[in-house]
N, C-alpha and C positions, 0 to 999 in steps of 0.2 A: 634413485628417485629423480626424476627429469625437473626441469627449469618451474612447467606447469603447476607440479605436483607441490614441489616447495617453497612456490608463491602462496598456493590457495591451503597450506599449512600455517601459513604466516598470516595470512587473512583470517583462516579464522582465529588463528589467537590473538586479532588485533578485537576482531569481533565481540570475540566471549570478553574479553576486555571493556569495550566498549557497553557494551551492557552490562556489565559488573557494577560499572562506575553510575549507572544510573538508576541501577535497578529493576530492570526489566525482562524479560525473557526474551530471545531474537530468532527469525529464522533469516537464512543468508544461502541466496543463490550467486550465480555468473551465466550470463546469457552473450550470444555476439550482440558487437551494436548494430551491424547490418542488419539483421532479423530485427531489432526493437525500431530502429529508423524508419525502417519496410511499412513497418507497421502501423506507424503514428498518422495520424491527421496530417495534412499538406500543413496546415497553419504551425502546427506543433512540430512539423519537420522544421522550419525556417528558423523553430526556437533552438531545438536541439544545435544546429549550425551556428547560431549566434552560442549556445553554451561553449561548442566546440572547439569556437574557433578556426585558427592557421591549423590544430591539428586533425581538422576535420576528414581531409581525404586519407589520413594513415589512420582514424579511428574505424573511417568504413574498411579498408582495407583488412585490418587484422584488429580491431580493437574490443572490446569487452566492455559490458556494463553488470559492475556489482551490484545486485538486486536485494536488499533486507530490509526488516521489518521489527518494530517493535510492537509486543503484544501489549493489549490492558491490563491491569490488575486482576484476578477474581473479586467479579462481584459489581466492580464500575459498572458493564453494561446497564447491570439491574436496576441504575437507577433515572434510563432513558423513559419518558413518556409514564412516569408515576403518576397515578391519582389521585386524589385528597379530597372527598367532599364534592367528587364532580368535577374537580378542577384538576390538569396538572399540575403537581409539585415541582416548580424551577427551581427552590432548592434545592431539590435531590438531583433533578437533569443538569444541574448547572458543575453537577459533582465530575458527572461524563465531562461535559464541557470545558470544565480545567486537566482534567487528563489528555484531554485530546490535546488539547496546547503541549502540556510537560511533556507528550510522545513527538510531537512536532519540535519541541525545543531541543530532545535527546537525540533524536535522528539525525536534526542538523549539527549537533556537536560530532557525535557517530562518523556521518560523510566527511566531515572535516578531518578528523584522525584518523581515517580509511587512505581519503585521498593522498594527506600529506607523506603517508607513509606507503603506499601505494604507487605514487605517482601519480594522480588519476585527476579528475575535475568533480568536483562534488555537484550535487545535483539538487536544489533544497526543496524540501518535506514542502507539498500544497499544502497552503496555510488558507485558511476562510478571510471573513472581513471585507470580501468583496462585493456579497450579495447585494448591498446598501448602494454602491459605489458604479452597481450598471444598469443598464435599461435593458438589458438580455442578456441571456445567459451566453449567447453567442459569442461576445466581448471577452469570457474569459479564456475562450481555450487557447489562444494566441499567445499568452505567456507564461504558458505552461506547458510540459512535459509531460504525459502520462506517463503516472509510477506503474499503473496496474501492468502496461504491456511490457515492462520490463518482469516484473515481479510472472505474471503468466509462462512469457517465454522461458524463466528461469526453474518454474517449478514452484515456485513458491505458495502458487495455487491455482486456480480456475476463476474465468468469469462468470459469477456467479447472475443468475436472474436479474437480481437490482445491480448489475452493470459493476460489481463490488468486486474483490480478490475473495474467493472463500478458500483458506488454508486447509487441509486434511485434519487437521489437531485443532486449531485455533479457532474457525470457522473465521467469520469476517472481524472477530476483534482483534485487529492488527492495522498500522500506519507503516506507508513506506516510505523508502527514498532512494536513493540509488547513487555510484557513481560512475563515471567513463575512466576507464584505461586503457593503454596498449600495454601491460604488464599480461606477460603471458598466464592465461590460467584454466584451472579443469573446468568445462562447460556442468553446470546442472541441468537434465531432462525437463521438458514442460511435461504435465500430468493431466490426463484426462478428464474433461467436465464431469464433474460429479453430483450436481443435482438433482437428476432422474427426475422426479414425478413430483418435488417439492417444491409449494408454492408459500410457504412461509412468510418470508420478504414483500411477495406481491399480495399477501392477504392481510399483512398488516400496515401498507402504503396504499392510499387512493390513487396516487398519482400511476403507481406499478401497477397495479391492478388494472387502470384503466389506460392506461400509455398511448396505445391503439387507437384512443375515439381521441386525443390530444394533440394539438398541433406541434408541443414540446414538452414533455411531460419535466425535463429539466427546469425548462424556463417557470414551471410551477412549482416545482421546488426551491428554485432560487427565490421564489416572493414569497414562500411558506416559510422559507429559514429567514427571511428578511423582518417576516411578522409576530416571529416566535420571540426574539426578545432573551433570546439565553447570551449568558456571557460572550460567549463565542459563536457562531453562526455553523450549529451545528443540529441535527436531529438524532437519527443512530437510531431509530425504529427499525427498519428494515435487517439495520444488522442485532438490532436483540432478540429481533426473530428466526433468524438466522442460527443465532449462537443457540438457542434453545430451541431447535426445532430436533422432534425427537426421528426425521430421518437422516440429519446428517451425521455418517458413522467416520468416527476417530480412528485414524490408523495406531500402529504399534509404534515405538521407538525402535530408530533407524541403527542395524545392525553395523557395530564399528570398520568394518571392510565395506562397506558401502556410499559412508559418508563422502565418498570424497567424488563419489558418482550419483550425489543425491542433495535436499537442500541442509543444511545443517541447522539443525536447533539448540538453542542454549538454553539452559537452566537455570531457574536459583536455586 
């Protein structure tokens, strides 16, 4: 077995570890970081570089970005955008709303135990609470790093219509995070857009639906989440449509000789 081979053996039972401890289910790719830097926003390149640092020219050179994900619960989606009398139930959304945090709080523990034991730089989980805090949505992408283009390039999943990660198995109920090494390791495959003809997400978001006649369908979002008033400044419509739409088909569980040329999922 080569250097590559018994780094990303180790990784994943830092992984399956890692979501043991918090009780979650995980999927976990490796992508290079030249193809994720390629591919980021000019703004979001300048971050990545300040993440990077002094080791910035040996991470484009040969380095790697560990791409994974924590899934939700069964069942958490279900209680995005409930009704009550005519009214949404923020009890119920507010349910999503504290999971999205506990997946945001377990990722960053996650990239920290990765890293430290990787070598690597951890990369922390987009947290909300910003919506309040700008006058456009413009303002946030400068400090931040896209997970989704890591997590794409990795395999992890596809960009899905509403701009989301849609996993093969998980559909969009899943948070990510990522981190940078030059620790040598097996790349995972990116997989093909799989949406086809499904309009789920964009039939149940005005803003998706309508994007095209909108000067920023984001920037509407961000004052739709600013207005909504849930614990955490979040919605998850588009992904509960998403997760139950009845054309996205679930793949099989990945044959043991393959894993290690594909993304790996954990269990409980």
């Amino acid at each position: 077995m080569g250097e590559a081979e018994s780094n990303t053996l180790r990784l994943r039972e830092l992984f399956q570890m890692a979501s043991s401890e918090v009780s979650l289910r995980g999927i976990l790719g490796v992508t290079r970081f030249r193809g994720v830097y390629d591919s980021l926003m000019d703004v979001q390149k300048e971050r990545m570089r300040e993440i990077a640092g002094s080791l910035f020219d040996e991470f484009l050179e040969s380095g790697n970005v560990i791409s994974f994900a924590f899934v939700y619960p069964e069942g958490v989606i279900d209680n995005i955008g409930l009704m009550r009398d005519g009214v949404f139930d923020k009890e119920a959304w507010n349910i999503y709303a504290g999971w999205y945090t506990y997946l945001n709080n377990s990722l960053d523990k996650a990239s920290s135990l990765i890293a430290e034991e990787i070598s690597g730089i951890a990369i922390s989980a987009t947290t909300t609470g910003l919506a309040s805090k700008l006058t456009h949505v413009s303002q946030y992408f400068p400090g931040v790093v896209s997970h989704r283009v890591h997590a794409e390039n990795s395999g992890i999943g596809w960009r899905g219509k509403n701009s989301l990660i849609v996993n093969p198995r998980y559909s969009c109920m899943i948070r990510l995070s990522g981190v940078i090494t030059d620790t040598p390791l097996v790349h995972t495959p990116s997989i093909k857009e799989g949406c086809g003809e499904c309009t789920s997400c964009e039939d149940a978001c005005t803003f998706l639906k309508h994007r095209g006649r909108l000067d920023d369908y984001r920037e509407q979002c961000r004052v739709y989440l600013d207005n909504l008033g849930l614990d955490d400044e979040v919605c998850g419509k588009c992904i509960k449509a998403c997760v139950h739409s009845p054309r996205l088909v679930s793949t099989p569980g990945i044959p043991e000789d393959q894993q290690l040329k594909s993304v790996y999922y954990t269990s409980l």
